[in-house]
C-alpha positions in Angstrom: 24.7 -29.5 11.7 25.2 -25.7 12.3 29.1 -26.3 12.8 29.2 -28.4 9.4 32.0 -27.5 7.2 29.6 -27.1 3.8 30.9 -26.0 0.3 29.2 -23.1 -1.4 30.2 -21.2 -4.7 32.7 -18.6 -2.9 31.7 -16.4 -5.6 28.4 -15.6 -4.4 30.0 -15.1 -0.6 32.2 -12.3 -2.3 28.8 -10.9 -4.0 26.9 -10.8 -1.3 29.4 -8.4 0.5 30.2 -6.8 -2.1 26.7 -6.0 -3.8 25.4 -3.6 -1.0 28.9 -2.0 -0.4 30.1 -3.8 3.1 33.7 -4.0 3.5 35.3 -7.1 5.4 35.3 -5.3 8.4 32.1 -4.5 8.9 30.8 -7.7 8.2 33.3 -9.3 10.7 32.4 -6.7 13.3 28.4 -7.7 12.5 29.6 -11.4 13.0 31.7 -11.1 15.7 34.6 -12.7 14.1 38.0 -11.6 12.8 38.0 -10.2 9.0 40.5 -13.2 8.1 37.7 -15.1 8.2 36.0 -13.4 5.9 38.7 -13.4 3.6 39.1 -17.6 3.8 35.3 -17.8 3.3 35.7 -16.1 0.3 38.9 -17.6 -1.2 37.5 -21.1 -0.1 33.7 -21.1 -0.2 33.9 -23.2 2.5 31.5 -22.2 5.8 29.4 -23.8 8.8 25.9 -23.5 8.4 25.0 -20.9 11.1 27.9 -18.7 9.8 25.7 -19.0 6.4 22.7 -18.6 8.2 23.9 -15.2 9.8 25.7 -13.9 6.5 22.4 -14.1 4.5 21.0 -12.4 7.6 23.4 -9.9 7.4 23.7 -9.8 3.6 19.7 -10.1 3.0 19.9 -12.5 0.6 18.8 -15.8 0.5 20.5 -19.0 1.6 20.3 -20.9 -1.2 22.0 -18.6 -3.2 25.1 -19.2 -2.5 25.0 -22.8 -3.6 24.2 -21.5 -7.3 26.5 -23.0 -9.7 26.3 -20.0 -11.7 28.4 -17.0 -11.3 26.6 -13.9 -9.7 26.0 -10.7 -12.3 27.2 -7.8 -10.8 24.9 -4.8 -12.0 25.9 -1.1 -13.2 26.2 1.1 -10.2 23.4 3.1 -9.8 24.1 7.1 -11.4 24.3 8.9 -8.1 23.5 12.4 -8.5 24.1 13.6 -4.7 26.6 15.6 -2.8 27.2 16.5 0.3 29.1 20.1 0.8 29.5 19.7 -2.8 31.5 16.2 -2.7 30.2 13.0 -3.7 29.3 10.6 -0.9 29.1 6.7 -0.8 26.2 4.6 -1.4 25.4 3.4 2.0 24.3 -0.6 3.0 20.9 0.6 3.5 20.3 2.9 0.2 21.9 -0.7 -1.7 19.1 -2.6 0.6 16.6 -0.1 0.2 17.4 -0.5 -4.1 17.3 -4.0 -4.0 14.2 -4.5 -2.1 12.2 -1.6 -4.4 13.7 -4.1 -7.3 12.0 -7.5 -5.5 9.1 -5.8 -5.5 8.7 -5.1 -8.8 9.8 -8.2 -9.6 6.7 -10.0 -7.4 4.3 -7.9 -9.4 5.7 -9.1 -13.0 5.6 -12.6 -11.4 1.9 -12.7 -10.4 1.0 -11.2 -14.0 3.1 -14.2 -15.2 0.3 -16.4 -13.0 -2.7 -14.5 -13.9 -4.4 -14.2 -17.1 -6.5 -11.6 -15.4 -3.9 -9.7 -13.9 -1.5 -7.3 -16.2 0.6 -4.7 -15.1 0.3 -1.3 -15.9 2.7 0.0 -18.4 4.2 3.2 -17.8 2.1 6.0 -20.0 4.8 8.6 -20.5 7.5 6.0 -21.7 7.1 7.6 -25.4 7.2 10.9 -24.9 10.6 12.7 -26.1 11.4 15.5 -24.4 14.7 17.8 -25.5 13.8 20.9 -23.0 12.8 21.3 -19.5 9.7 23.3 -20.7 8.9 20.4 -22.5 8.7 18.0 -19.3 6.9 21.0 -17.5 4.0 21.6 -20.6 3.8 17.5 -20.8 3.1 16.7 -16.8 0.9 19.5 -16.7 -1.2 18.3 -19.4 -0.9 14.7 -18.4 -1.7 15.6 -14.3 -4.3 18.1 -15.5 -2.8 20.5 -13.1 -4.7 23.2 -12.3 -4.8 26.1 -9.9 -6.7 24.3 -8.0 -5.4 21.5 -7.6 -1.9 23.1 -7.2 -3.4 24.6 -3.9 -5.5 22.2 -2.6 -3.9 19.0 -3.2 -2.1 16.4 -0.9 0.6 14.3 -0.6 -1.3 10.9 -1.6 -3.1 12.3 -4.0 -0.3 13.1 -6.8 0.8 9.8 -5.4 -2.6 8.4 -6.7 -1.9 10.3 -9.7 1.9 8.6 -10.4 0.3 5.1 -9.7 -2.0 5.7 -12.5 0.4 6.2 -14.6 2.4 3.1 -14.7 4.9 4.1 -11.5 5.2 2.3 -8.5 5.6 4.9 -5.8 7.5 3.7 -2.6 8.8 5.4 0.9 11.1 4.3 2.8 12.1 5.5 6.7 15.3 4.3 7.9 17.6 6.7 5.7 18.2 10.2 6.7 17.1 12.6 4.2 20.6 14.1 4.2 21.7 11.1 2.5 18.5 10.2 0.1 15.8 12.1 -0.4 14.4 10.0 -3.5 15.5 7.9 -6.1 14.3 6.6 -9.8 14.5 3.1 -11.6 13.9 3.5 -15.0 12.1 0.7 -16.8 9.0 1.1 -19.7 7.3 -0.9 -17.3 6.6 -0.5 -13.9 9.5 2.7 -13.0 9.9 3.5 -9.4 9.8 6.4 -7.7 11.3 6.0 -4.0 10.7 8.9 -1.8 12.0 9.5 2.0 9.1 9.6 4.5 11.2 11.1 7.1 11.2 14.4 5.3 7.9 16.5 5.9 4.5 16.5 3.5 5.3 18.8 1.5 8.7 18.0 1.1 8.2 14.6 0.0 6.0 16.3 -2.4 8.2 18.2 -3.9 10.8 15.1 -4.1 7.9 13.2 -5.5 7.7 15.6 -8.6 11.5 15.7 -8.7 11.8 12.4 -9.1 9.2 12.5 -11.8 10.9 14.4 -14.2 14.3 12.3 -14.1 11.3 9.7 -14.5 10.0 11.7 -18.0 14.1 12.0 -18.9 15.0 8.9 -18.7 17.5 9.8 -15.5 18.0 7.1 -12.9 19.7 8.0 -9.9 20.5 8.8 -6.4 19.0 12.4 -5.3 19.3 14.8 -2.2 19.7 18.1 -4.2 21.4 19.1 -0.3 23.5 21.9 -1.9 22.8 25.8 -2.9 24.7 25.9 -5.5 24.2 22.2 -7.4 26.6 21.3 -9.5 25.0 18.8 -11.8 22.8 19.7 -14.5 20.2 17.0 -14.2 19.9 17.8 -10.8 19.0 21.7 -11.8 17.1 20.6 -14.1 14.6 18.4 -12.5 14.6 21.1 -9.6 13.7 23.6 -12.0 10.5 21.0 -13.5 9.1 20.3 -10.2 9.4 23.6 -9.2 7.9 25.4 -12.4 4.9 22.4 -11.8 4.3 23.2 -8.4 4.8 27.1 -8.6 5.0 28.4 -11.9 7.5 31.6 -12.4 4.6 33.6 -14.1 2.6 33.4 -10.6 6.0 34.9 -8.9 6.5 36.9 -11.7 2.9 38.2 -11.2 3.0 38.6 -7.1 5.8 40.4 -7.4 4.7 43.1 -10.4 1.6 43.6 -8.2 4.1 44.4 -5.7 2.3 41.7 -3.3 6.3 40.1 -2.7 8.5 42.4 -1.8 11.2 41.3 0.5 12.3 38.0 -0.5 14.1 36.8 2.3 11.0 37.9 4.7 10.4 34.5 6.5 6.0 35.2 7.3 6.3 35.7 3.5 8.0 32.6 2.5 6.0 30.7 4.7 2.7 32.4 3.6 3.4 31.4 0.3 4.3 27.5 1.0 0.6 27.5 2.7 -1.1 29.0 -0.3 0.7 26.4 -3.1 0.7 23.3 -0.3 4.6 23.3 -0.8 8.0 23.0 1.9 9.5 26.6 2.9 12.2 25.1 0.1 11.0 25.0 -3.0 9.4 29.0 -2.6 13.3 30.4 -1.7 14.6 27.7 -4.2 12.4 29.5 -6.7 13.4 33.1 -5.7 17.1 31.9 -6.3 16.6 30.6 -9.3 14.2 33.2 -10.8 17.4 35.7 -9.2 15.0 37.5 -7.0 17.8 36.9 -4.6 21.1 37.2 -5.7 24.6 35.2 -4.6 25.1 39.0 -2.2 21.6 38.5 -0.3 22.0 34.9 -0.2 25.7 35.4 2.0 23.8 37.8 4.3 20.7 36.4 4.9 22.5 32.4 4.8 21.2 31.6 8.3 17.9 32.3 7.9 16.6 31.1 4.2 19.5 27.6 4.7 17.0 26.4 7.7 14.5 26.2 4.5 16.7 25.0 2.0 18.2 22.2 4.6 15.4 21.7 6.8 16.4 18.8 10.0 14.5 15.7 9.1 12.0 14.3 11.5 13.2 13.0 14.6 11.3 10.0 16.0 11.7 11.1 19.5 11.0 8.3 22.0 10.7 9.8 25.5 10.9 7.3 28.4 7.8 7.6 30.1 7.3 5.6 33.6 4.0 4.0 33.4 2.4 2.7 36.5 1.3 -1.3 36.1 -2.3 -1.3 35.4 -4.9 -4.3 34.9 -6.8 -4.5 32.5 -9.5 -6.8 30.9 -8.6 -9.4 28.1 -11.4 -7.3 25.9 -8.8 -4.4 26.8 -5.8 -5.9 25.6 -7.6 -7.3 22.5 -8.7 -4.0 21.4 -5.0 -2.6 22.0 -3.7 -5.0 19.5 -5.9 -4.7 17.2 -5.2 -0.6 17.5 -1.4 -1.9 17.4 -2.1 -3.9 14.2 -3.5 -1.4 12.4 -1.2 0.8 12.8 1.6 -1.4 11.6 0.0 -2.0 8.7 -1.3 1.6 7.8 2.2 2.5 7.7 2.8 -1.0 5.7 0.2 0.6 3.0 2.0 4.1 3.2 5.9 2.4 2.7 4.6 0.4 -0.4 1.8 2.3 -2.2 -1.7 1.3 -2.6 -1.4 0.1 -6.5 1.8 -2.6 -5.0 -0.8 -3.6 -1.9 -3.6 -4.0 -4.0 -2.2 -6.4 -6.7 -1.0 -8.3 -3.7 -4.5 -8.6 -2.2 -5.5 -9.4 -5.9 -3.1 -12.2 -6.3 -4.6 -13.5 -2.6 -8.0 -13.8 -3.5 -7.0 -15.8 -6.6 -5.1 -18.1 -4.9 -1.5 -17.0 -6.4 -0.7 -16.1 -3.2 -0.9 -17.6 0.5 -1.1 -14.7 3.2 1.9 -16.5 4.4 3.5 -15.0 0.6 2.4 -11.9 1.2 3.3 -11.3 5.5 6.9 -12.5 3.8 7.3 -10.1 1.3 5.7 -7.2 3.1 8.2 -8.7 6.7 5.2 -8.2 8.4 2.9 -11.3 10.3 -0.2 -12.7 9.2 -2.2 -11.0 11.5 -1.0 -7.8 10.1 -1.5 -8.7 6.7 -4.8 -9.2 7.7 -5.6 -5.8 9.2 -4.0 -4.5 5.8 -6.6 -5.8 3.6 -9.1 -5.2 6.3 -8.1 -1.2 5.2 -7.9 -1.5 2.0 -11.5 -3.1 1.8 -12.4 0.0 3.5 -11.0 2.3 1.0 -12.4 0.3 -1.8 -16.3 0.2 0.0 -15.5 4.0 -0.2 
């Protein structure tokens, strides 16, 4: 059966290439084949049923797709706001993956509330607000996050994360996309937005992406960001810059440090960091803020490049696996039980982490009330069972506390 000629719609074949941005090439190089297959699938529609198998593979997508008598919708590109050395860059395989999975996802949720009377998804609360100026963004999200010195200062990572699910946003990160290319991204939608944030970047960066992201959120902005430039040369971009800054450090603090001459040199690297300790913030948003408020001007900047662009364009986090010789032990079954369990968990803490608590817990929902197998859920989460097992294992730990 695998060598079967079968007939599919060659529309879809073309779609699935195209739709996350692989050429012929690649896809051929990822097959092992010549691109002039390729090329015949798609002006034929006619395939064996591995080379299927391995395109959806390849493609994510799924099989059965491509037997769809209707014709595939292409969507509108995504508005990508990044740059790279001031030029636009492509949207890579995995940010069209990354998009498209964030998009399944949200899709699951508005299924289940579909299957559930109980169960109703949360509608995004600042969909009606109308904001015309960036003050306006910065006056409503600190009235709406009741921000506070306080909680400026003290607060974490998963806590404003916490605060954006209660809103209505689902709140992803994802890991396999260097920061350099995607720091965040917004879907726009009245219900259920998403925020997408890049876990490889350091606490208090993805903070500060998380809060970018929220104001394209409150303009109505979807897009691509990475904000990797000085000198940015798109106005939402600024903008949204400028609202999580202000939100995070507002200028009348600087404004204040600095009339009680308490900042002084602005390129001083103790002070910079002693400042992204006291407002829980990267290196990158306190120079980005002495840039913008023109503490340091486009002279300084030239001179002093090397040392404030290591905060501005911090490396992303390198998973660094070092081969480590391990002499062969023995050890008990009770041993090797406990080490998978420890194993388990850990896959599916950072399972939580990638998809939010408020996308986890409606899955967990939908289990208990029969919607969903744990089958449904170890599928859409790519995870097994056993792991989708230590996950609500966690959660039910959270919720006891």
């Amino acid at each position: 059966m695998s060598t079967d000629i079968i007939q599919t719609n060659k529309n879809w074949l073309v779609w699935a290439r195209k739709s996350v941005n692989y050429d012929e090439e690649t896809v051929a190089q990822k097959m092992n084949i010549n691109k002039e297959k390729i090329r015949d699938w798609e002006r034929t529609g006619k395939i064996t049923y591995s080379q299927l198998i391995k395109l959806s593979e390849i493609c994510q997508v799924a099989p059965h797709m491509f037997f769809s008598k209707a014709d595939p919708v292409y969507e509108k590109p995504i508005v990508d706001f990044r740059t790279l050395e001031n030029k636009k860059i492509e949207i890579s395989p995995d940010i069209n993956f990354e998009l498209r999975n964030a998009k399944n996802k949200r899709e699951t949720l508005l299924d289940i509330e579909d299957e559930s009377e109980d169960f109703h998804v949360k509608e995004f609360k600042l969909k009606d607000y109308s904001c015309t100026s960036s003050d306006d963004v910065v006056n409503i999200l600190n009235n709406v996050l009741e921000m506070s010195k306080a909680k400026r200062n003290q607060r974490k990572l998963n806590y404003w994360i916490s605060k954006m699910e209660d809103l209505g946003i689902l709140v992803f990160q994802f890991y396999g996309i260097p920061p350099k290319d995607l720091r965040g991204y917004v879907l726009y939608y009245d219900k259920l937005p998403i925020i997408g944030i890049n876990h490889r970047e350091t606490e208090n960066g993805r903070k500060f992406t998380l809060f970018h992201e929220l104001a394209h959120l409150l303009l109505k902005k979807e897009g691509l960001s990475n904000f990797e430039s000085y000198n940015l040369n798109n106005d939402i971009e600024v903008q949204c810059n400028y609202i999580a800054g202000e939100v995070l450090v507002p200028n009348k603090d600087i404004d204040y440090r600095v009339k009680n001459g308490e900042i002084k040199d602005f390129t001083n690297s103790n002070l910079i960091k002693k400042l992204a300790n006291y407002y829980k913030v990267s290196g990158e948003v306190i120079v980005r803020k002495f840039l913008m408020g023109d503490y340091i001007n486009s002279k300084d900047y030239e001179i002093y490049k090397n040392d404030l662009n290591k905060y501005l364009f911090p490396t992303s986090k390198k998973n660094s696996k070092k081969s480590i010789k391990k002499q062969k032990e023995d050890i008990t079954v009770e041993e090797k039980e406990k080490r998978k369990k420890e194993t388990n968990r850990r896959i599916a803490q950072k399972t939580i982490t990638e998809n939010g608590d408020y996308y986890i817990s409606s899955l967990i929902y939908a289990y208990y009330n029969d919607i969903l197998t744990l089958l449904d859920i170890a599928r859409n989460l790519d995870v097994s069972i056993d792991i989708v097992k230590s996950i609500i294992q966690i959660m039910d730990e959270k919720w006891r506390d």
